[in-house]
C-alpha positions in Angstrom: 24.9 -32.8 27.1 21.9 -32.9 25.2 20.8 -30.7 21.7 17.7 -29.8 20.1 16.9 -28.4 17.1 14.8 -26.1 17.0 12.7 -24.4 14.9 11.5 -20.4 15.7 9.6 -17.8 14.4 9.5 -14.4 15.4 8.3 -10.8 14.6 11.6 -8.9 14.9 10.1 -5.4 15.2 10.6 -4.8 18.9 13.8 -6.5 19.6 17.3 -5.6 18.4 18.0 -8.6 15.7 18.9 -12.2 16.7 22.2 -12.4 18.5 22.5 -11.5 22.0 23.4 -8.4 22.7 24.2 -6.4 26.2 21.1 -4.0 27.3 19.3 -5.0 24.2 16.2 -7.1 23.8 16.9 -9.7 21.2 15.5 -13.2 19.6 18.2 -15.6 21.1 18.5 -13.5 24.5 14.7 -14.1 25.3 14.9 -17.5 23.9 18.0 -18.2 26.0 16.6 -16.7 29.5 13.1 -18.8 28.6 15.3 -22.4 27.9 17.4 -21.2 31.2 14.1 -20.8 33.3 12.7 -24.1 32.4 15.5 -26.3 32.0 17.2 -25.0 35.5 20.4 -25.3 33.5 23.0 -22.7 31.3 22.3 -23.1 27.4 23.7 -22.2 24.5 22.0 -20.9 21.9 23.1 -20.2 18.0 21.4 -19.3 15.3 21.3 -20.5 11.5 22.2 -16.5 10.6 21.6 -13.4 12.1 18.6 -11.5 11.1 19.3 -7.7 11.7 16.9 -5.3 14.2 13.2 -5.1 13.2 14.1 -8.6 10.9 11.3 -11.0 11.0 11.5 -14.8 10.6 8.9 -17.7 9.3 11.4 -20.3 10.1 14.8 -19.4 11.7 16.5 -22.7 12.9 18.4 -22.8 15.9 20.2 -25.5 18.3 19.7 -25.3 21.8 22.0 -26.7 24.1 21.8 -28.0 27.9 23.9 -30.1 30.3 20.8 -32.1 31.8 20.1 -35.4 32.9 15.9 -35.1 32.8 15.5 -34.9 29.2 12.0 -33.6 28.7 9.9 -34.8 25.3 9.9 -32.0 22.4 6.7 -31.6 22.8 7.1 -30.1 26.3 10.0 -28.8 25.8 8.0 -26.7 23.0 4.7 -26.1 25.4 7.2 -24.9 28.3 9.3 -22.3 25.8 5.9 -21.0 24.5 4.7 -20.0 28.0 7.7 -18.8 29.0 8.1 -16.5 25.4 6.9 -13.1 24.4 4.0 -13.4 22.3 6.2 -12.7 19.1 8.3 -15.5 19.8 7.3 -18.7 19.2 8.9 -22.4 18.8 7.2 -24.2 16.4 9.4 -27.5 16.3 12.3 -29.3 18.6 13.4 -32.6 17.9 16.5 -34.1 19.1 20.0 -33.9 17.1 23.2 -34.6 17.7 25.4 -32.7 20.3 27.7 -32.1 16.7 24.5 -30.0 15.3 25.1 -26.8 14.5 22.7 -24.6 12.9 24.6 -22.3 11.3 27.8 -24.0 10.3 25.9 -26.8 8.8 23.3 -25.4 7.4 23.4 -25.7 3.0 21.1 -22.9 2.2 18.9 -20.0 3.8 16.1 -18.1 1.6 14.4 -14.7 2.3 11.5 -13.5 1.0 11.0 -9.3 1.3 7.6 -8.4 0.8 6.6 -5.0 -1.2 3.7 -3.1 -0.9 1.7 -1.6 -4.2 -1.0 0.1 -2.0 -0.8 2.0 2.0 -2.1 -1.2 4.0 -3.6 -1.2 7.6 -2.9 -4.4 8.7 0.7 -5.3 7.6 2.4 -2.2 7.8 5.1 -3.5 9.8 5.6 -6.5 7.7 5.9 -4.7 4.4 7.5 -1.8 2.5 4.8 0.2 1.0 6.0 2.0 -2.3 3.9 4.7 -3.7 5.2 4.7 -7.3 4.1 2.8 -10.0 6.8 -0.1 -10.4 7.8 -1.5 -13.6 7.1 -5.2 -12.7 8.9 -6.8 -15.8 12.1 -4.6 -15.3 12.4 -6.0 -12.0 11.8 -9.7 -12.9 14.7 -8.9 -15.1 17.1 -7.4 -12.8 16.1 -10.3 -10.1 17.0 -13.2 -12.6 20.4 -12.0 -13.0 21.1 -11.9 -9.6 21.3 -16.4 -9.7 24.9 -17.4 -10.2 27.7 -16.5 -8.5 28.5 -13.2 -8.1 31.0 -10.3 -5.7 28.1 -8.7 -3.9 30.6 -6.1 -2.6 28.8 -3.2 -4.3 25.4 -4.8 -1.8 28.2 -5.3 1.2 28.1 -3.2 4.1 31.2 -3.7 6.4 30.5 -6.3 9.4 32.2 -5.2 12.5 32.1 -9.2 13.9 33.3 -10.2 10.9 35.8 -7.8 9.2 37.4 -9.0 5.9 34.8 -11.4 4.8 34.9 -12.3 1.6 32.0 -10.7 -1.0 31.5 -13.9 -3.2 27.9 -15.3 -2.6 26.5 -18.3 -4.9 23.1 -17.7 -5.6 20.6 -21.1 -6.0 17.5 -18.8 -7.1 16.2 -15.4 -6.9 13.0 -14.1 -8.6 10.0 -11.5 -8.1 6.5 -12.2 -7.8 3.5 -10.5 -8.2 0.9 -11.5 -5.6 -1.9 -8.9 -5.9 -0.9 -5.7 -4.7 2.3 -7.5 -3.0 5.8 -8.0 -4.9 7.9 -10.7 -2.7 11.7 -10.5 -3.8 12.8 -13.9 -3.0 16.2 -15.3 -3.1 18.2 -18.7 -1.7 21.8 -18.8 -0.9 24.5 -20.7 0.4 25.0 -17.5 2.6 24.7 -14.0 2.7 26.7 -10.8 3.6 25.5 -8.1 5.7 22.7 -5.9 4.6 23.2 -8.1 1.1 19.1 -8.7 0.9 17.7 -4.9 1.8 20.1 -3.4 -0.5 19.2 -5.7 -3.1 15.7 -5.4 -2.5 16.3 -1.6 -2.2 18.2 -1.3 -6.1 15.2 -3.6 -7.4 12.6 -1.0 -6.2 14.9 1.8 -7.9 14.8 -0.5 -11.3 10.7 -0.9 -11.0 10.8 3.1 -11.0 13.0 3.7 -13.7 16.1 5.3 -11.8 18.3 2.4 -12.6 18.5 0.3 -15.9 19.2 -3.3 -16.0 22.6 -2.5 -17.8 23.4 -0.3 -14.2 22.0 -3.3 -12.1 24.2 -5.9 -14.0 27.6 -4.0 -13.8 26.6 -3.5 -9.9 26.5 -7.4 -9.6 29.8 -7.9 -11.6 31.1 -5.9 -8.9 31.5 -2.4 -10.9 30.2 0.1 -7.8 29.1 3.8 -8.1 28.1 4.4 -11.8 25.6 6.8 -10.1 23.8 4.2 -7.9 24.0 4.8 -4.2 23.2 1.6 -3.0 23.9 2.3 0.4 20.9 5.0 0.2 18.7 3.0 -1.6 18.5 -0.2 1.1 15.1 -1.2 1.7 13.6 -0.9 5.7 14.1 -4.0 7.8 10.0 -4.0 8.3 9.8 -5.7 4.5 12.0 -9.0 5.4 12.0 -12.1 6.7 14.1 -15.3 6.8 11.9 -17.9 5.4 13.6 -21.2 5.5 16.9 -23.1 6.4 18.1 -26.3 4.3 20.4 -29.0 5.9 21.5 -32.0 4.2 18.8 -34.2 5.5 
């Protein structure tokens, strides 16, 4: 058995999310069927998280799998997924690891970044979410400090069918806004995160920046005291804004 670990990133907005799904276009389905082809072998892929339909990533990590005796160098193994990839799916590292790699159980961290739009863009509209509104900038900052710490995120939960009863406790390493221009990037590192946990964070921020919800609302939602007028369910932010922008492992 030999593992790689690789290194992928993708625009998500014509497949169905990462995992593998049946008659749906996904991330590790193409990946799997391009390793397949060129390694005349089955593989098994998995993922570091799954990123949701129309999800992009800048650097999703992944192991790949194979029972093979030619072992081909990472640098072909990369050159032969590439060819074999859609165009908005590309490998950008593989080096060897140990057949006890796994990319999501031992991963320590994963940050997002979800990009904001202040002005109608041409170029990026599927990477963004464009907001028409003048946003309090400040009042956002605020609201995205107090997200570090640990927290019950079960106001930001949405329930996982694969994986009912999960706890809502998250640890939070950072989380902050910054202005770039006429782009706000809400960016945030965890230990892990619950479903739909980013977008409707992301989503409540946007409704603090316009006024419709005060830092005193956002800070009961985070200690786990839902409703108080906030929908948060209505207020998640479009999959075209996010992307998973980094893994950390222990070494």
């Amino acid at each position: 058995m030999r593992t790689w670990r690789l290194t992928v990133e993708y625009d998500g907005t014509r497949y169905s999310g990462w995992q593998e799904q049946k008659n749906a276009r996904t991330i590790s389905g193409e990946l799997r069927q391009a390793a397949e082809e060129f390694l005349d072998a089955p593989v098994e892929i998995g993922g570091s998280g799954r990123t949701d339909a129309g999800v992009h990533a800048a650097a999703q990590v992944a192991h790949l799998r194979a029972d093979i005796r030619r072992v081909p160098p990472p640098l072909t193994l990369i050159r032969e997924l590439n060819l074999r990839l859609p165009a908005d799916i590309v490998i950008l590292e593989a080096e060897p690891a140990s057949n006890r790699f796994h990319a999501r159980h031992d991963a320590v961290s994963r940050s997002y970044v979800y990009q904001i739009s202040t002005r109608k863009t041409a170029f990026s509209k599927k990477y963004v979410w464009w907001i028409r509104d003048a946003l309090d900038v400040p009042s956002m900052q605020a609201a995205a400090s107090a997200i570090t710490g640990r927290h019950d995120f079960r106001c930001f939960a949405a329930a996982d069918p694969a994986r009912p009863g999960e706890s809502t406790v998250v640890v939070v390493e950072s989380a902050a806004v910054e202005a770039e221009g006429d782009m706000l990037l809400f960016r945030i590192e965890a230990s892990h995160f619950i479903w739909r946990m980013v977008r409707r964070l992301a989503g409540v921020l946007v409704k603090v920046g316009k006024g419709e919800v005060t830092l005193a609302e956002f800070t009961k939602l985070l200690n786990a005291e839902c409703g108080n007028g906030v929908d948060v369910a209505a207020a998640t932010a479009p999959a075209s804004g996010l992307f998973l922008d980094g893994v950390r492992y222990p070494d």
